[in-house]
C-alpha positions in Angstrom: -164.0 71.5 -52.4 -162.6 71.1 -48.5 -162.2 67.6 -47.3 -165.5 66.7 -44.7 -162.9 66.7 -42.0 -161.6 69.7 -42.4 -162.5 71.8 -39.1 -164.4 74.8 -39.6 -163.0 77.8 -37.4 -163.4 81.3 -36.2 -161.1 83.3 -35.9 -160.7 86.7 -34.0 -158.2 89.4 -35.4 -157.3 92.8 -33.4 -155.5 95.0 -36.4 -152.4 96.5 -35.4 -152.5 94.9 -32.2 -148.5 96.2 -30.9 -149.7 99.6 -31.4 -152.1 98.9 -28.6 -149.9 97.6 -26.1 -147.6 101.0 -26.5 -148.1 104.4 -25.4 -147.9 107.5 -27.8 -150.2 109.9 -29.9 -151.3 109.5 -33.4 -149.3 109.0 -35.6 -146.9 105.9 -33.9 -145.9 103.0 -34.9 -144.7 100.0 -33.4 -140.7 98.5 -34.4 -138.7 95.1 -35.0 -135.5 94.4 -36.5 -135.1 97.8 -38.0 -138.8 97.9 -39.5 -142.2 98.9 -38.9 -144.3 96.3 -37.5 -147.5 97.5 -37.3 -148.7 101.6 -37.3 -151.8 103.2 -35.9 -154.5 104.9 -38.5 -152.7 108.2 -38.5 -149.2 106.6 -39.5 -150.8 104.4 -42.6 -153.0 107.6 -43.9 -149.4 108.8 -44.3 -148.3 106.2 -46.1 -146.6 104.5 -43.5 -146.4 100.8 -44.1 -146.0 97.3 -42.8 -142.6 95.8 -43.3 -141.0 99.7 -44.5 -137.7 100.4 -43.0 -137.7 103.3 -40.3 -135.6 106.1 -42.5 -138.7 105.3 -45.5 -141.2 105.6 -42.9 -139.9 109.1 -41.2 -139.8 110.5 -44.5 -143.2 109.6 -45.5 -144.3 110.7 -42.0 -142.2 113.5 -40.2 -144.4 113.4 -37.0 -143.9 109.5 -36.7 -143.5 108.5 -33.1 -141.6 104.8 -32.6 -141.6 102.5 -30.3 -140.0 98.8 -29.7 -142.2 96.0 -29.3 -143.7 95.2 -26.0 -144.3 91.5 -26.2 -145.3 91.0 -23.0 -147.4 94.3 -22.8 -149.5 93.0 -26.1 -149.9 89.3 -23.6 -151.7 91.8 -20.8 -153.8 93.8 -23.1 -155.0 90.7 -24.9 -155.8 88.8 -22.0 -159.5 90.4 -21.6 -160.3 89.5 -25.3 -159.6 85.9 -24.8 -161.4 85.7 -21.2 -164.4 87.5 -23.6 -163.9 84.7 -26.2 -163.9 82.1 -23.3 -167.3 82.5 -22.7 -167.9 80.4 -26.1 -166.0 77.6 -25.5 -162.6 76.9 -23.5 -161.1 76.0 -26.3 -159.4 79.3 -27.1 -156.2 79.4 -28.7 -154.1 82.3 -29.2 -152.1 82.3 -32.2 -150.7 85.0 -31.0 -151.2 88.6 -29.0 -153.8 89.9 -31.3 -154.9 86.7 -32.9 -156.9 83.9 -31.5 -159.3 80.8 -32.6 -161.9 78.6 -31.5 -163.6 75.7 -33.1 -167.4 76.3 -34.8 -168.7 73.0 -34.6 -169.7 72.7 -31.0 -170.5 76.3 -29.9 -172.2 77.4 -33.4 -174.6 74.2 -32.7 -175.3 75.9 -28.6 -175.8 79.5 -30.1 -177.7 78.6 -33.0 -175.2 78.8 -36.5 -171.7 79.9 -37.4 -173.3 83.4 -38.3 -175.2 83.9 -34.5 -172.5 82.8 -33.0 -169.9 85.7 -34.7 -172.3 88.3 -34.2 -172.2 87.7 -30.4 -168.4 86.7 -30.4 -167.7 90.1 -31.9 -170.1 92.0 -29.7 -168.2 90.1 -26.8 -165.2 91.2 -28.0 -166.0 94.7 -28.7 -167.2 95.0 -25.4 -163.9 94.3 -23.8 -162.1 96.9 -26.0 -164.4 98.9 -25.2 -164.1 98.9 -21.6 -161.2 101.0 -19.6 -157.8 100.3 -20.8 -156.4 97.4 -18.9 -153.0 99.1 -17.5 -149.4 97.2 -17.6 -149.7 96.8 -13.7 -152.4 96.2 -11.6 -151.4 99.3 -8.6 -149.9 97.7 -5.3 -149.1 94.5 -7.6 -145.4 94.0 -9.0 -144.4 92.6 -12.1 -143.5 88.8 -12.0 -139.4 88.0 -11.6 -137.3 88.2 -14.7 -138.8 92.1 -15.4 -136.9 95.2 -13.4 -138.5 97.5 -15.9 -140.7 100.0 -14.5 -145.0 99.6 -15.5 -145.6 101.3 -18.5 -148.5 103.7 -19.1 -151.8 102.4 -20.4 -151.7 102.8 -24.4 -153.3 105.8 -25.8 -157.1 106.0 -26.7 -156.9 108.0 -29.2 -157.4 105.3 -31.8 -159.2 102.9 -29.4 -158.0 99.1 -30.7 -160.6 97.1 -32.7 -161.9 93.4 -34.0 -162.6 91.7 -36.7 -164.2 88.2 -36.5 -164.1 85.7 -39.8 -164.9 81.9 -40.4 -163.9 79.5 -42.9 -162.1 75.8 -43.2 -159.1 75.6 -41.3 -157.0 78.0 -39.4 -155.5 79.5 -42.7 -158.3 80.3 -44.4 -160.4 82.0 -41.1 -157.4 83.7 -41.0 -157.8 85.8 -44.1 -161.1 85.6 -43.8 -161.2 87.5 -40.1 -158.6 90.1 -42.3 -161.6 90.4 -44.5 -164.0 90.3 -42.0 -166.7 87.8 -43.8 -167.7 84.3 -43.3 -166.9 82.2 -45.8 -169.6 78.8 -46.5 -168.9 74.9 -45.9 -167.2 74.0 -48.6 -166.5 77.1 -50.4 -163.1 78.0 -49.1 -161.2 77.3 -52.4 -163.2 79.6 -54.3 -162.6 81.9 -51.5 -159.2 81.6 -51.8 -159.1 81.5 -55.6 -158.1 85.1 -55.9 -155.2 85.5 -53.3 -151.8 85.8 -54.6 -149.1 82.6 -53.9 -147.8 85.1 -51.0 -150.1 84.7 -48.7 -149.3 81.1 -48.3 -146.3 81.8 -46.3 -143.5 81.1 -48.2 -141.7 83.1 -50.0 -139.3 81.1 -51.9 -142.2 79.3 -53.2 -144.4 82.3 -53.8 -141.7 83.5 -56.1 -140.9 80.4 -58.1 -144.8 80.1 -58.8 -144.8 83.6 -59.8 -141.7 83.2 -62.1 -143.9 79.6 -63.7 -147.3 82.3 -64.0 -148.8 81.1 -61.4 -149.8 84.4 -59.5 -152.7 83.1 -57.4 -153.2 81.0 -54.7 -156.4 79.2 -57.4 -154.6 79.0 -60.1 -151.9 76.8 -57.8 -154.4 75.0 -56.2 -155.8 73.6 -60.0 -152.4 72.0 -60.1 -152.5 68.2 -60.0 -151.5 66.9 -56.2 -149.1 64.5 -57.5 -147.2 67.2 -59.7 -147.0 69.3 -56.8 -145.6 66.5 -54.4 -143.3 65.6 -57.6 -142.2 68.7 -58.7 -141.6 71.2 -54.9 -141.9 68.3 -52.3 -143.1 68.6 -48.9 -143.3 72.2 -48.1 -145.0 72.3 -51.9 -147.6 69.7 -50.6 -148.6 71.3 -47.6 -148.9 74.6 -49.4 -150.8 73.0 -52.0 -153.8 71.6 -49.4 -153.9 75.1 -47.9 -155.0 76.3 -51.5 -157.2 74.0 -51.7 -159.0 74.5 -48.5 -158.0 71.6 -46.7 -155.6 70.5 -43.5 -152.1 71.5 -43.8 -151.7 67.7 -43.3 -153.7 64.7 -43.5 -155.2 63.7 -40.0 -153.7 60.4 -38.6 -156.1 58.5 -36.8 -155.5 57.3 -33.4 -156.9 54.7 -31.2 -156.2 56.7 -28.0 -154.3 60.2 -27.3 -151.3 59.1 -25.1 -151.0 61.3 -22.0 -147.8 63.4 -22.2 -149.0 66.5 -19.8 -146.4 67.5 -17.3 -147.1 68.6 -13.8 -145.6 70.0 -10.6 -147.3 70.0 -7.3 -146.7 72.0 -4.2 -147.2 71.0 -1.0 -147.7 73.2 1.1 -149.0 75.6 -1.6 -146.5 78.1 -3.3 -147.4 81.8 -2.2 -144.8 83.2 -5.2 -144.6 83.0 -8.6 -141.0 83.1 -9.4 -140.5 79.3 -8.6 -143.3 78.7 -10.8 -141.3 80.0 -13.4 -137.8 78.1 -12.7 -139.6 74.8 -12.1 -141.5 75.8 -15.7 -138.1 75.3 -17.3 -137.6 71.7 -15.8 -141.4 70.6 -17.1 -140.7 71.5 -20.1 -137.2 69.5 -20.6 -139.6 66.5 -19.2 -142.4 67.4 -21.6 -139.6 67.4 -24.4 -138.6 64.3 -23.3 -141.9 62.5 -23.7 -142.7 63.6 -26.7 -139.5 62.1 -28.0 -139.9 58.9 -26.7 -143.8 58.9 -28.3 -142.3 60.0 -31.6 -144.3 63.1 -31.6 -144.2 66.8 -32.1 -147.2 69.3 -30.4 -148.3 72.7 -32.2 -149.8 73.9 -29.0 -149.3 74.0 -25.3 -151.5 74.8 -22.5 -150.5 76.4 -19.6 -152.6 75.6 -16.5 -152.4 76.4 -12.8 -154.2 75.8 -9.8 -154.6 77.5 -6.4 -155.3 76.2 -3.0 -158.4 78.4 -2.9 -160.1 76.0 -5.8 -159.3 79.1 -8.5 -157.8 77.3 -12.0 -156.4 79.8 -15.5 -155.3 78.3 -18.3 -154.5 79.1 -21.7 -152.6 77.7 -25.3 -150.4 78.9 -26.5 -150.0 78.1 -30.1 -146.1 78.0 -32.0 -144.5 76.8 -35.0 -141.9 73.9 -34.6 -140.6 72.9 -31.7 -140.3 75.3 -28.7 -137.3 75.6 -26.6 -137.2 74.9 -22.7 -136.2 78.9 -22.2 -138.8 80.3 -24.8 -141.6 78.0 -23.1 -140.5 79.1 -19.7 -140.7 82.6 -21.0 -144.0 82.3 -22.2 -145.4 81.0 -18.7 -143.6 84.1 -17.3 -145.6 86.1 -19.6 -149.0 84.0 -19.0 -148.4 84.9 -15.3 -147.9 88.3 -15.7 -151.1 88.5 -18.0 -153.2 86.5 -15.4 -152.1 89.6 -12.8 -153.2 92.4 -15.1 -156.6 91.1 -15.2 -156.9 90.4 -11.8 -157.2 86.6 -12.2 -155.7 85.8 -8.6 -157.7 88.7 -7.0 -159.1 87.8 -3.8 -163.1 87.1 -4.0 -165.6 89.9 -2.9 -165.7 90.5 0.6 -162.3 88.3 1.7 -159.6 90.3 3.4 -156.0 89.7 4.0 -154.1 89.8 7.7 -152.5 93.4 7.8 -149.1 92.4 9.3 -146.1 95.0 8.3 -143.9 92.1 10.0 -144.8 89.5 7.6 -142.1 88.9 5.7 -144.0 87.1 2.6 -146.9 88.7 1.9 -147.7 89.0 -1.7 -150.6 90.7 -1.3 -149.3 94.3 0.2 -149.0 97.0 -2.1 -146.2 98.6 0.0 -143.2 96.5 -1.8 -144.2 97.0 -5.8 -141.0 94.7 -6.4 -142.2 92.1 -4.8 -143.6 88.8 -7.4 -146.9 88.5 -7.8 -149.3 85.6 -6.5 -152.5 84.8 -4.7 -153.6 87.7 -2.8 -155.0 85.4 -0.2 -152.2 84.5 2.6 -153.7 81.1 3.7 -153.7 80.3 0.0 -151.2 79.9 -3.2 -150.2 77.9 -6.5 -150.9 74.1 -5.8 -150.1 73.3 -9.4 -147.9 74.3 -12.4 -149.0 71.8 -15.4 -147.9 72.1 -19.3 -150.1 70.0 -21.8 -149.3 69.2 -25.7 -151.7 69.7 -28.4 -152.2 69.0 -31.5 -150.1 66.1 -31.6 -148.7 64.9 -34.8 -146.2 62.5 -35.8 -142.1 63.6 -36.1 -140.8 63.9 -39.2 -137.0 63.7 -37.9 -134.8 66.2 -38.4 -131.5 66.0 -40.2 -128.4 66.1 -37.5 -124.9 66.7 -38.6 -122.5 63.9 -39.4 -120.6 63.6 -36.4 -123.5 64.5 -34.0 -124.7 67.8 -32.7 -122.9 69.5 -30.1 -125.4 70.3 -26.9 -124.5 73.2 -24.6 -123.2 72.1 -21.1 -126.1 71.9 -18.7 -124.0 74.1 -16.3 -124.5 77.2 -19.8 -127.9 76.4 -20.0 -128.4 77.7 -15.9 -126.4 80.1 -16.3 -128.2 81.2 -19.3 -131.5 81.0 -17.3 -130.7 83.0 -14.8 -129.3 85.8 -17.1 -132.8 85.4 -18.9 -134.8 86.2 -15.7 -132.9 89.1 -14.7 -132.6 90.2 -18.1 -136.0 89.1 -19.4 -135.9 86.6 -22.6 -134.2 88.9 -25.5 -131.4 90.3 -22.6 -129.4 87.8 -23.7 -128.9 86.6 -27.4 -127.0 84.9 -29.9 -125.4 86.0 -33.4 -126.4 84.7 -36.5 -125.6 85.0 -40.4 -127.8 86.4 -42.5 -128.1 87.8 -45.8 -127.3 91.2 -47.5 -125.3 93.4 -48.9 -124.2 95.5 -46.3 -122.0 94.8 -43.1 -125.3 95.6 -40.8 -127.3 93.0 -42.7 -124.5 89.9 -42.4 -125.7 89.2 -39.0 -128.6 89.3 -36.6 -129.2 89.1 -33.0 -131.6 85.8 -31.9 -132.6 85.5 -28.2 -131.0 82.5 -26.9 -132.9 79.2 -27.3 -135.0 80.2 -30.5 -134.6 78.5 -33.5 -133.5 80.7 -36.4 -134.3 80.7 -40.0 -132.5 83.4 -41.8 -135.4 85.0 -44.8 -132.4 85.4 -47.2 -129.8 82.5 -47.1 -126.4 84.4 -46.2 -124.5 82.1 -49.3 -126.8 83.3 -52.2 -125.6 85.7 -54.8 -125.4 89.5 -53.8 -124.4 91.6 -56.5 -123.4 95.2 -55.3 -121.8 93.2 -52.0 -118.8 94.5 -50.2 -115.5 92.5 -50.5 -114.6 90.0 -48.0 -112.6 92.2 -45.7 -115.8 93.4 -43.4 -115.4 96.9 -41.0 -114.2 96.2 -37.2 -117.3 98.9 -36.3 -120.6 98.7 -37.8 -122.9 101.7 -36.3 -126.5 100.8 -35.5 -127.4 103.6 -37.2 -125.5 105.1 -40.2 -124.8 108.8 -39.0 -125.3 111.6 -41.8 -121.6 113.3 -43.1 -121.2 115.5 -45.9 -118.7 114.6 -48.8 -117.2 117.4 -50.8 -115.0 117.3 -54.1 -111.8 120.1 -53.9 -114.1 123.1 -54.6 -115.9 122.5 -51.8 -119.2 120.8 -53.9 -121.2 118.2 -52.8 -119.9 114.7 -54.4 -123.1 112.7 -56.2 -123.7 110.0 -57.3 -125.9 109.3 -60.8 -127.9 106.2 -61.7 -125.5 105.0 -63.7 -122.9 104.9 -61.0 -121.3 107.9 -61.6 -119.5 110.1 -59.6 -119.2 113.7 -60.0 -115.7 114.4 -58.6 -112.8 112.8 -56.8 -114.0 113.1 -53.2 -111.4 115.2 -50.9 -113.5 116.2 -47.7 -115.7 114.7 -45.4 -117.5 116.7 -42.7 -118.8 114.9 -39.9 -120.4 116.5 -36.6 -118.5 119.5 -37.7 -114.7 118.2 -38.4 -113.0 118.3 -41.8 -111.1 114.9 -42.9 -108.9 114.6 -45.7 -109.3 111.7 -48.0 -106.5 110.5 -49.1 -107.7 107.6 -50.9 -111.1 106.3 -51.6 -112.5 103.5 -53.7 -116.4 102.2 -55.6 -118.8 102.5 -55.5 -120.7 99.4 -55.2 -124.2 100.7 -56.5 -127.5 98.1 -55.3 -130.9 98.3 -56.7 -133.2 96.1 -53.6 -136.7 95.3 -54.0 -137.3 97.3 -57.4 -140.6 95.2 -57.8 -142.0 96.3 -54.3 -142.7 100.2 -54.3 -142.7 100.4 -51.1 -139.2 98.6 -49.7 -137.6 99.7 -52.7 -134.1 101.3 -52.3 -130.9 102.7 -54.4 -127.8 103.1 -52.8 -124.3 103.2 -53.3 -120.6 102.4 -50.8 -117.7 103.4 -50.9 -115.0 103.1 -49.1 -112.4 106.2 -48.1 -108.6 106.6 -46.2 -109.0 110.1 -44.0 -106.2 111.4 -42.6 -104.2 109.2 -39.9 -104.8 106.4 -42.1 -108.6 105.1 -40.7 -110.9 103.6 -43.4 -114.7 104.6 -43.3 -117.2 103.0 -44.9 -119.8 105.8 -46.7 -123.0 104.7 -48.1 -125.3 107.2 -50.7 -128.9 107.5 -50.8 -131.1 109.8 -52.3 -128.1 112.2 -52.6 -127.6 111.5 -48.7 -124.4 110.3 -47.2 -123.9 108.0 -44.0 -121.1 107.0 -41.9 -122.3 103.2 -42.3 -119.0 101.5 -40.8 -115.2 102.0 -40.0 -112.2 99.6 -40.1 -109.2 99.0 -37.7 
């Protein structure tokens, strides 16, 4: 049974919401790092999955139509279903584009019950989807600095966007239970629970040791004994454990009185532009970092609030998981901003006007300019006040630092690195990172400078089928088809048993004829034979052509790709 204290929330979920934020006709799907993120109806009646790599999801689906994320599109879009949600209660917070929460106790008590006051949060909310398309840019108005990328189109209608509304105990279980669509009783989130496999606790290492001890569900985990679980997979264990069980991810620690640790920056006279908002963003949030430190805290949430001279206030939270970065906070105010102009928050009022002057050499509010930043259309007013508050406050746990100290980039990079980031917007500029795989395009990733990065598969764990240690000077993005041939001019395959059929002696690609003159494997790999869907057999080899240049040849469903080439 959930502990008393445990919160009861709703939660509002908008399927697929990256397919909304992107333009394209049915079938499309939305990508990330190499795989789909989320597909429209069309796509998944074709079998077109979450989490399926692109060549998969093609084949399944000839008439697929990709596009990359739009993070900052899905910000806009969304913005109407929170100011919907608003209406509730203030305290909205978005989990993310798509996803956001509120708390039932004090607005299910106003609107008479948890179940009175989903049916009118989701006929709020279907409402706003409902109404015209929001579009990327509002039409005179230009995109806030740190974007040089043209508006987008509004995102088809087609397959207008839609929302589900659930509530349970906690933010984990309304989760699921806005996925399911239902609302789960007081004290019955546990049994609701019961039947969901380990997985969709969030970690996967865990999920599969539990499912290699036969533990399969999330109730047969949560019938564990606490004290086992604390004994026997410590502290991530624990808090997975009280999420089975319905309760708090942690216990609450009571305090006497919230400290203050809110950050603001006040203009005087009132800034008329948003870019400075979003430099002096950077500096709050070093200070807010700072504070928190000092108060031996950590926040899971941070609101973003500004204030205009004309009495107008917007805020929002934004909701993340660990400890946010001074550039990715910055990033997200840019976004906020942006979001707040698409829905016309800083409009002028009914019936105000604005001075006409083509020789005013700041005016915000004339459409003739569209690269000029967006503010208050009013001329006589502007942003009084940029303020960043924590959240959810919780004690630090510490982190472990290396044993000499951890080296800090010079404040000069970190500028630097900011003003790359606002020309560039926030993935322009990124860092490499190990990872781990088999292949030479799975040994590293790209991370946008200043997030944290936790690589799914540790880079040092076994990876039978891997290539040797000497790695290809050129990896392609995408492995380009070629044609291998024996001396008779046959095709060269590969059986499941890692055979080949001949000595290969040709490769064609883009219509010229190499001679190999030496080749060696292959290196077969079976990944993800339990999941039908990722799934995958494939074979390298590695070939001398003439000249002496090595390529790197991968196999796949009796397909070859140029994967890589060495120096």
């Amino acid at each position: 049974m959930a502990d008393d204290r445990t919160p009861r929330v709703l939660v509002v979920w908008c399927p697929d919401w990256p397919v909304a934020a992107v333009t394209g006709d049915d079938p499309v799907a939305v990508t990330e790092g190499g795989r789909i993120l989320a597909c429209s109806a069309g796509a998944r009646a074709a079998g077109v999955r979450q989490g399926q790599r692109l060549k998969l999801a093609q084949r399944l689906c000839p008439a697929l139509e990709l596009r990359d994320r739009d993070p900052e599109a899905e910000t806009r879009r969304f913005e109407p279903v929170v100011a919907a949600v608003e209406e509730f209660t203030p305290r909205v917070e978005v989990i993310r584009p798509g996803l956001c929460a509120i708390p039932v106790k004090g607005p299910g008590r106003y609107f008479g019950g948890e179940e009175a006051l989903a049916v009118r949060v989701r006929t709020a909310v279907a409402d706003a989807l409902a109404r015209e398309p929001v579009p990327d840019a509002v039409p005179g108005a230009a995109p806030v600095p740190g974007t040089d990328a043209a508006p987008a189109a509004p995102a088809t209608t087609e397959h207008p966007p839609h929302a589900q509304v659930g509530v349970a105990d906690g933010l984990f279980a309304a989760v699921l239970a806005a996925r399911a669509g239902v609302l789960v009783p007081a004290g019955r989130t546990a049994e609701f629970l019961a039947p969901y496999p380990v997985s969709a606790l969030g970690d996967e290492a865990l999920a599969e040791l539990l499912g290699r001890l036969g533990l399969p569900t999330v109730g047969a985990f949560a019938a564990l004994p606490p004290e086992a679980v604390a004994d026997r997979f410590g502290p991530a264990g624990t808090v997975a454990h009280r999420l089975a069980r319905g309760l708090q991810p942690r216990p609450l620690v009571p305090r006497d009185q919230e400290p203050d640790l809110a950050v603001e920056q006040r203009f005087d006279p009132p800034e008329r532009l948003a870019e400075p908002l979003v430099f002096v963003a950077r500096t709050l949030t070093e200070r807010l970092h700072q504070r928190l430190a000092g108060a031996g805290l950590i926040c899971r949430r941070v609101a973003v609030e500004v204030a205009c001279a004309d009495g107008r206030t917007a805020s929002r939270l934004w909701r993340h998981e660990g400890r946010l970065s001074a550039t990715a906070l910055a990033e997200r105010v840019r976004w906020q901003l942006q979001a707040w102009q698409g829905a016309g928050t800083f409009t002028p009022p009914a019936g105000s006007t604005a001075p006409d002057d083509p020789d005013r050499p700041d005016d915000p509010v004339r459409p003739a300019d569209p690269r000029r930043p967006a503010g208050p259309a009013d001329p006589d007013a502007g942003f009084t006040l940029l303020r960043l508050a924590p959240d959810g406050l919780s004690p630090d746990q510490g982190r472990q630092l290396a044993l000499w100290g951890q080296a800090v980039a010079d404040d000069r990079v970190e500028r630097a690195v900011a003003r790359v980031q606002a020309v560039l917007g926030h993935a322009g500029l990124r860092r490499i990172e190990p990872a781990g795989g088999r292949g030479p395009g799975e040994q590293a990733v790209k991370v946008p400078w200043g997030e944290p990065y936790e690589a799914a598969a540790p880079a040092d764990a076994p990876w039978p089928g891997r290539l040797p240690d000497v790695w290809p000077a050129v990896v392609l993005r995408e492995p380009a088809p070629v044609r291998v041939l024996d001396e008779a001019g046959r095709p060269v395959t590969v059986d499941g048993r890692a055979g080949v059929s001949a000595r290969p002696a040709l490769v064609v690609f883009q219509g010229r004829r190499e001679r190999v003159d030496g080749w060696t494997g292959p290196w077969p790999a079976v990944e993800y034979w339990w999941d039908q869907s990722l799934a995958r057999r494939r074979a390298r080899f590695q070939v001398v052509v003439g000249g002496g240049r090595a390529l790197l040849l991968t196999v796949e469903g009796g397909a070859w790709y140029l994967e890589a080439g060495y120096d």
